[in-house]
N, C-alpha and C positions, 0 to 999 in steps of 0.2 A: 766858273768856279773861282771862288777868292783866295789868292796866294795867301799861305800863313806871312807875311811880310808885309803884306797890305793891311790885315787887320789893324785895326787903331786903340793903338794901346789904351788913351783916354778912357776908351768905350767899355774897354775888360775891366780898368780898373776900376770903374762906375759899377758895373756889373755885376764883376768877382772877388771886387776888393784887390786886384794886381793887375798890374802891366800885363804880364804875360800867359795869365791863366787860360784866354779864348787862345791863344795860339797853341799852347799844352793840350787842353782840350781837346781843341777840333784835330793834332794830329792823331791822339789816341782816337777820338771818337771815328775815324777814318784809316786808321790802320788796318791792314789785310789780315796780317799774321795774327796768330793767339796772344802772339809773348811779343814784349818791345822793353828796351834799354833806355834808362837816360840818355846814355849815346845817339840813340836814332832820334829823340826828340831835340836832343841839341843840333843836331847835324840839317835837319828838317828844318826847326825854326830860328835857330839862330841865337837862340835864347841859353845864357853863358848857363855852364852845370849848377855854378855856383848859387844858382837861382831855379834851376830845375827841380832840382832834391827835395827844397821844400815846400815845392808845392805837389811833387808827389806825395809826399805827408800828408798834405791835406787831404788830398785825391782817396790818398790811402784810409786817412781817417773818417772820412764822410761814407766809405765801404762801396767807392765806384770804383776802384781800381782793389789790386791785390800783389803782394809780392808772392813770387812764387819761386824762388830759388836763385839760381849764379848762373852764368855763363861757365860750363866746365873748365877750370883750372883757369879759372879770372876772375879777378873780383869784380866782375861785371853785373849788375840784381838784374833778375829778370820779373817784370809786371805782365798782369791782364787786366784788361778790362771786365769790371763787372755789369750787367746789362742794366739800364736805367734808362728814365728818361732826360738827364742832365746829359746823354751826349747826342740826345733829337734835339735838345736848347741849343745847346752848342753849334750845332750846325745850322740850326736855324739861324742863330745870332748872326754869325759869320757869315749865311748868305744875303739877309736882310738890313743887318746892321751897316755903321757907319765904317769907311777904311780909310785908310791915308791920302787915297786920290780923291774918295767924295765924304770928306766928313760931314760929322751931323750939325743942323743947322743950330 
């Protein structure tokens, strides 16, 4: 299994058009729960908020993801995943694709 940290950003940003899109991605596309926070994808990839947010927008606008309410008494947004095939890409990318130990030639 490939660490989100090993992904190669190059490779997302060719991809996705961003650094850090395969890394966003493959954690939602791989999270247990229903519901997941900005917080757990930053905490997960490392990837600063500041840069999270809007590519949940995107996520959110292409209608693979969904907000779906707050964290009770926190301004915390809570998402799902909506079922597609951009998060079997995703994972496929990221088992297949290039990472930082073996980039692509």
């Amino acid at each position: 299994m490939v660490l989100l940290t090993e992904l190669a950003p190059e490779h997302s940003k060719a991809m996705f058009g961003n650094s850090h899109m395969l890394a966003v991605m493959l954690f939602i596309a791989n999270h247990k729960d229903e519901t997941f926070s900005t917080s757990q994808i930053v905490a997960a990839t490392g990837v600063d908020n500041t840069l999270v947010h809007p590519l949940l927008a995107r996520l959110k606008k292409g209608q693979v993801i969904e907000q779906i309410g707050r964290v009770p008494g926190e301004r915390t947004l809570l998402f799902r995943r909506i079922e597609s095939p951009y998060w079997d890409l995703a994972r496929r990318v990221a088992a297949e694709g290039p990472t930082v130990s073996s980039p692509a030639a």
